[in-house]
Every structure is written in C-alpha cells, then in structure tokens.
VEXVEXVEX-6014 format. One line per field, with one value per residue: residue number from 1; residue in one letter; x negated, y, z negated of N, C-alpha, C, O in turn. Coordinates in nm, 4 decimals. Each point is the difference from the previous one (the first is absolute). Last residue first. Layout:
BEGIN
n c(NUM/...)
res c(a/...)
n_east c(X/...)
n_north c(Y/...)
n_up c(Z/...)
ca_east c(X/...)
ca_north c(Y/...)
ca_up c(Z/...)
c_east c(X/...)
c_north c(Y/...)
c_up c(Z/...)
o_east c(X/...)
o_north c(Y/...)
o_up c(Z/...)
This chain:
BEGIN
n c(85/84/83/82/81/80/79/78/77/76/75/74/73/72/71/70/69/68/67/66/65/64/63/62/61/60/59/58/57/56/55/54/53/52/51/50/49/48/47/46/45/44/43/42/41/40/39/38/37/36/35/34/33/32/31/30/29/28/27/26/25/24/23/22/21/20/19/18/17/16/15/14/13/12/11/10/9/8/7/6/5/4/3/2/1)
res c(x/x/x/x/x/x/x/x/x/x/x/x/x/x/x/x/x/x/x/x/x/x/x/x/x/x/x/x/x/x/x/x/x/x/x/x/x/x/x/x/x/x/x/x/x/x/x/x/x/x/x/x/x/x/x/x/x/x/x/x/x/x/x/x/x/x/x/x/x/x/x/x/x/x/x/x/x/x/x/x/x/x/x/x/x)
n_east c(0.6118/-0.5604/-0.0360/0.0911/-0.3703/-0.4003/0.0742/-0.0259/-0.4672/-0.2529/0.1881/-0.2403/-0.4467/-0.1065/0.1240/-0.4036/-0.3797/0.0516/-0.0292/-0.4889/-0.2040/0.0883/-0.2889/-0.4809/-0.1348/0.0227/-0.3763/-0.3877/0.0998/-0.0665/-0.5080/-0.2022/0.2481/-0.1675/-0.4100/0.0316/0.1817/-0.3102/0.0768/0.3246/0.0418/0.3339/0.5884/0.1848/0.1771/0.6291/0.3776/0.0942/0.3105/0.5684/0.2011/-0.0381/0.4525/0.5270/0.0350/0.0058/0.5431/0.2164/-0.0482/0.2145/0.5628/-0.0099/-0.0983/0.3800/0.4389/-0.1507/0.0903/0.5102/0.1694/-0.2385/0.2803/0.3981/-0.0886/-0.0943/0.3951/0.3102/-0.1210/0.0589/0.4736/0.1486/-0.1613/0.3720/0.4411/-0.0138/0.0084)
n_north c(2.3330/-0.2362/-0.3466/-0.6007/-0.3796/-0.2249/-0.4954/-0.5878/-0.2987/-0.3356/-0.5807/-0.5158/-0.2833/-0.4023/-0.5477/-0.3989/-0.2106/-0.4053/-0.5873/-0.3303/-0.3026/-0.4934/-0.5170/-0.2257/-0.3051/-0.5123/-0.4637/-0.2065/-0.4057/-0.6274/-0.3222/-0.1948/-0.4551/-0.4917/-0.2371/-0.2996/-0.6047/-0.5221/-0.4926/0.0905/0.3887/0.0366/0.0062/0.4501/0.5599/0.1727/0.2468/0.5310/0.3958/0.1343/0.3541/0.5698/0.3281/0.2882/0.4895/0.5234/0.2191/0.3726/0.5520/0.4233/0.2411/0.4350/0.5696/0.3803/0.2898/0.6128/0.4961/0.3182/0.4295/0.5183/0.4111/0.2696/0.4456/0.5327/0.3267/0.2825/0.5394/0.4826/0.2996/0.3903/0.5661/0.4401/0.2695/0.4459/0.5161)
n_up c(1.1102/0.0089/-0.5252/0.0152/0.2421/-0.3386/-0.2979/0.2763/0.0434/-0.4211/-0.0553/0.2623/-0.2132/-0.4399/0.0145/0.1917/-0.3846/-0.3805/0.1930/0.0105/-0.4647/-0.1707/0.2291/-0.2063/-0.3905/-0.1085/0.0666/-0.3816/-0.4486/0.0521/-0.0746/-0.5198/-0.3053/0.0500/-0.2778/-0.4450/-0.1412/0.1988/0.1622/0.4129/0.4910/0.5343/-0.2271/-0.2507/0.2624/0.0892/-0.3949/-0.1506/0.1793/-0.1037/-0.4403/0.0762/0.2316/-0.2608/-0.2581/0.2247/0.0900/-0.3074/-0.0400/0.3657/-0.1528/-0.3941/0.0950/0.1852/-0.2803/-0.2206/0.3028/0.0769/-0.3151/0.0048/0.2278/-0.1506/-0.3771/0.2390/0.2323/-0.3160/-0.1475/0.3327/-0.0285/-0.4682/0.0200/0.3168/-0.2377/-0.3364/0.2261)
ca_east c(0.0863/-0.0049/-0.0768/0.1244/0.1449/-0.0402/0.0021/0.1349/0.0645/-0.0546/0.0582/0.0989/-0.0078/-0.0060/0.1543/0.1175/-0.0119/-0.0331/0.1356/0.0571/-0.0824/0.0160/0.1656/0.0578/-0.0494/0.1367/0.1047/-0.0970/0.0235/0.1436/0.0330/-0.0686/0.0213/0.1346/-0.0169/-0.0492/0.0788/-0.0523/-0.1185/0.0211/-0.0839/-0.1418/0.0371/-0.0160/-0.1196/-0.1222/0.0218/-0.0700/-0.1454/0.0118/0.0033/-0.1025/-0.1786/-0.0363/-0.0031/-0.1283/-0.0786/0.0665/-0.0175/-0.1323/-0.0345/0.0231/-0.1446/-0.0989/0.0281/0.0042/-0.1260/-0.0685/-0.0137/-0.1192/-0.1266/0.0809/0.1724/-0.1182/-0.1090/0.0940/0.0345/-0.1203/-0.0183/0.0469/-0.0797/-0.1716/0.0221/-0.0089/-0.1269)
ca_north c(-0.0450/0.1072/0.1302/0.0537/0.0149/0.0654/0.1034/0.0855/-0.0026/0.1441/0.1335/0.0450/0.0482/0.1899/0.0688/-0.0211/0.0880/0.1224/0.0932/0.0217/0.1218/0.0743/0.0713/0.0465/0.1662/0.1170/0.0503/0.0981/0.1603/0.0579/0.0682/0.1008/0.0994/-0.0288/0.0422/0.1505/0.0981/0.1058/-0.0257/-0.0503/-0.0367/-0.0077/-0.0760/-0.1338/-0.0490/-0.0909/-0.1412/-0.0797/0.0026/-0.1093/-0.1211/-0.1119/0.0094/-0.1106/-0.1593/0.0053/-0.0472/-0.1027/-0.0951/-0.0184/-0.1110/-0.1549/-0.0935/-0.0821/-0.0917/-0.1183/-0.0738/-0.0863/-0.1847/-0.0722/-0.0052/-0.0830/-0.1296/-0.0481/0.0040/-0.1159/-0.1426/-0.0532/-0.0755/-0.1274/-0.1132/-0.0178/-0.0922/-0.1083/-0.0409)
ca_up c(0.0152/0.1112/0.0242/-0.0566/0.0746/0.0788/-0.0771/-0.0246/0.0977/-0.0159/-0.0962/0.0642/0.1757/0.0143/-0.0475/0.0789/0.0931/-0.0649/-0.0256/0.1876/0.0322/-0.0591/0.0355/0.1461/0.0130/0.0165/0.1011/0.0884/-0.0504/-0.0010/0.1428/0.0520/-0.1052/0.0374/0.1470/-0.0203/0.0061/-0.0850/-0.0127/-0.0836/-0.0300/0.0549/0.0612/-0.1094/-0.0543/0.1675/0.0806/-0.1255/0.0334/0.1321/-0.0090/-0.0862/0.0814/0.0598/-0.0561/-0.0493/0.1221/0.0002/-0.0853/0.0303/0.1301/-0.0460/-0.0980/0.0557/0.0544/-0.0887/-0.0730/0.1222/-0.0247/-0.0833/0.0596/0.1114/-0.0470/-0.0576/0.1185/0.0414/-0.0795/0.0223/0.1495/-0.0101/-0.1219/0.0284/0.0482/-0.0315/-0.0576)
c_east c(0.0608/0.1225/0.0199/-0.0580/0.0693/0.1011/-0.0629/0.0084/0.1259/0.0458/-0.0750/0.0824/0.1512/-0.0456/-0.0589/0.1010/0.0885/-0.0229/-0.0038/0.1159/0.0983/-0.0393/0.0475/0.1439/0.0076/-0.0737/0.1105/0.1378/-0.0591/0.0102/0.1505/0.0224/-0.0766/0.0217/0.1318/-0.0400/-0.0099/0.1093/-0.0155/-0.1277/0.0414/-0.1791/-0.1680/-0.0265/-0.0725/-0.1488/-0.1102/0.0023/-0.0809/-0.1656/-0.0060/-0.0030/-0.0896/-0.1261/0.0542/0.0194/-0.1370/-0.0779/0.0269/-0.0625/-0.0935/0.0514/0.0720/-0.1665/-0.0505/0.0263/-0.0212/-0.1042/0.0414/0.0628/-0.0533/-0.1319/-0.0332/0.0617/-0.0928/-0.1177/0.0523/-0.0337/-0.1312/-0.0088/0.0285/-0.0777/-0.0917/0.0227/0.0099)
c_north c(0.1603/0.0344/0.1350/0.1590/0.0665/0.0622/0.1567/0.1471/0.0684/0.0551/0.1724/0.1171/0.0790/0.0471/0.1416/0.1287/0.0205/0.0847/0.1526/0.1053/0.0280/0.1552/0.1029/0.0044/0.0359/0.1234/0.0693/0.0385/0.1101/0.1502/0.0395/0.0200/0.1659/0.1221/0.0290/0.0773/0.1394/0.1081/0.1245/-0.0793/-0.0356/-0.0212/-0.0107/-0.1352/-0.1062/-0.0220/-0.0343/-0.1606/-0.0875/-0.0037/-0.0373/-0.1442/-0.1161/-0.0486/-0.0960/-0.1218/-0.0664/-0.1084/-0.1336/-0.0801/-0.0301/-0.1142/-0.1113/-0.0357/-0.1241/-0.1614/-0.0884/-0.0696/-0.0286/-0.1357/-0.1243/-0.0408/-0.1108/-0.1396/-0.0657/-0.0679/-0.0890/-0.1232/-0.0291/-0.1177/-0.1321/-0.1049/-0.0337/-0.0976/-0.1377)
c_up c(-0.1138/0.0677/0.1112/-0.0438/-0.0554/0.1120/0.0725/-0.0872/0.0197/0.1547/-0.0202/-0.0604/0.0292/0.1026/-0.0574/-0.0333/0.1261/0.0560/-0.0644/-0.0156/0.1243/0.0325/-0.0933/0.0242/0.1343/-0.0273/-0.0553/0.1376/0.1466/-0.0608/0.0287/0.1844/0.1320/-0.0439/0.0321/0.1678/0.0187/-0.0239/-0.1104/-0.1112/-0.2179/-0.0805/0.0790/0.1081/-0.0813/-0.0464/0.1076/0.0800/-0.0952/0.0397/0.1206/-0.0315/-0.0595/0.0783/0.0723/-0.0954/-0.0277/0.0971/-0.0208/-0.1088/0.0447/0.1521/-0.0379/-0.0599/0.0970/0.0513/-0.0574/-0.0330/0.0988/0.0031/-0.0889/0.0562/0.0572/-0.1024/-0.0795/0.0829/0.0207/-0.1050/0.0081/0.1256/-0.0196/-0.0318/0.0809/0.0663/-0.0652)
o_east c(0.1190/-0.0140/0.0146/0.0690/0.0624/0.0064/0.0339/0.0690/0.0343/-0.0128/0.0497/0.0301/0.0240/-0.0306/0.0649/0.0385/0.0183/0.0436/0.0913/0.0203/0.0735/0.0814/0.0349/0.0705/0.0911/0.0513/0.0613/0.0197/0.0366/0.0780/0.0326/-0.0136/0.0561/0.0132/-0.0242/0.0027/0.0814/0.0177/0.0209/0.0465/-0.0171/-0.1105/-0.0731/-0.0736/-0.1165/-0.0658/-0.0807/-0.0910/-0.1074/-0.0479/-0.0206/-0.0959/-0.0520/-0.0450/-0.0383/-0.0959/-0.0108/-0.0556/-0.0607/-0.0985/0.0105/-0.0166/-0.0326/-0.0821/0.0111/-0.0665/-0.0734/-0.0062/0.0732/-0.0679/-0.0536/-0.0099/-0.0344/-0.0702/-0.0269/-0.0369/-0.0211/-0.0505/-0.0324/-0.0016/-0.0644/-0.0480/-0.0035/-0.0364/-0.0868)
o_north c(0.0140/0.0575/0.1222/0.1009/0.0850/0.1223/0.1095/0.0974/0.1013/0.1224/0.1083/0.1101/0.1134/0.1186/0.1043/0.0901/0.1124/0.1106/0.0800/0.1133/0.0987/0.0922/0.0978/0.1004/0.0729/0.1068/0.0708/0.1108/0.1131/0.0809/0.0836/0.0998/0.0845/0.0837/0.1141/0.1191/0.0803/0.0885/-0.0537/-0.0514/0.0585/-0.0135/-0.0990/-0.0931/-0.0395/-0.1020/-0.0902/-0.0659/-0.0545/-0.0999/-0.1204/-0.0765/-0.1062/-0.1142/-0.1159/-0.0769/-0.1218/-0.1081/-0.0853/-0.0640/-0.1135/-0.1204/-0.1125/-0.0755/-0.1225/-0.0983/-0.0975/-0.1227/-0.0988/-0.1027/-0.1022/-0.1016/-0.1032/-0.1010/-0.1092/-0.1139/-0.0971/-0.1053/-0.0938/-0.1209/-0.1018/-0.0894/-0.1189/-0.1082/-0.0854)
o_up c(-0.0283/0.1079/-0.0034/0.0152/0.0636/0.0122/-0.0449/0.0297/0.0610/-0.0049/-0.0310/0.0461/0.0412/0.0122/-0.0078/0.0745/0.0467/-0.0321/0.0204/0.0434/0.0031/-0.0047/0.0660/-0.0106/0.0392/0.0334/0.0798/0.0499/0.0318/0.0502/0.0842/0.0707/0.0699/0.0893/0.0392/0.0309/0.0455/0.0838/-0.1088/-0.1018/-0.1069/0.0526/-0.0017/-0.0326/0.0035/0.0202/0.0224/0.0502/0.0254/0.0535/-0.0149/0.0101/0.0343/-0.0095/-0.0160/0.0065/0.0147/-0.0196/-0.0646/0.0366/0.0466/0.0198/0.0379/0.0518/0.0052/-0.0329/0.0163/0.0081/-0.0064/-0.0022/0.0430/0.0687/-0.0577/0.0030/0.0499/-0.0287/-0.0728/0.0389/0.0729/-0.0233/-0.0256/0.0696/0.0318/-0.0459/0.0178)
C-alpha cells in the first residue's frame, strides 16, 4: 500500500515539474516573441508610439491565444490516451 502512494507521488512529482519546466520555457520564449514583435512594430510605425503599443499587445494576444489552444489540443490528447491506457 505504501509503496503504492509512494510511485503515485513520484508520478505526480515528476508530473508537475515537467510543468513547471516547460512554462518557464514557454515563457521564456513568449518574451523573446515580444521583444522581436515590439521591434518590428516600432519599426512599422514609428510615427505614433500608442499605435505600435496597441498593435504589438493585439499580435502576441493572438499568438498567445493560438498557443493556448494548440497545446490544450494536444495535451488534452494525451491525457485522454493515458485514460484509456
């Protein structure tokens, strides 16, 4: 029994700072995006900072949203597999 508890804690362990690991890699990433989207945008409309501002936040929400759904596409995927497994 205890060694039960203990393999499913390792399992949920190992689970969460996979997790963990890859947000702060998806984070990481998501600032580089930005600064390079900030740049291209400053660059496309250097004329009005607040235009630059509002269309650079309007593209990483999209990409941001894409990825959101992307990856619970996929993971609810897997979690489904491991279900039926």
């Amino acid at each position: 029994m205890v060694k039960k508890v203990i393999s499913k804690f390792r399992e949920e362990f190992n689970r969460s700072t996979n997790t963990a690991i890859v947000a702060a890699f998806g984070f990481l990433i998501a600032l580089s995006w930005k600064d390079l989207i900030t740049k291209f945008v400053s660059k496309l409309s250097s004329y009005s900072p607040l235009q630059g501002q509002l269309v650079s936040t309007f593209i990483v929400t999209i990409i941001s949203v894409l990825g959101i759904i992307l990856a619970t596409k996929i993971f609810s995927k897997k979690e489904v597999e491991e279900v039926k497994k």
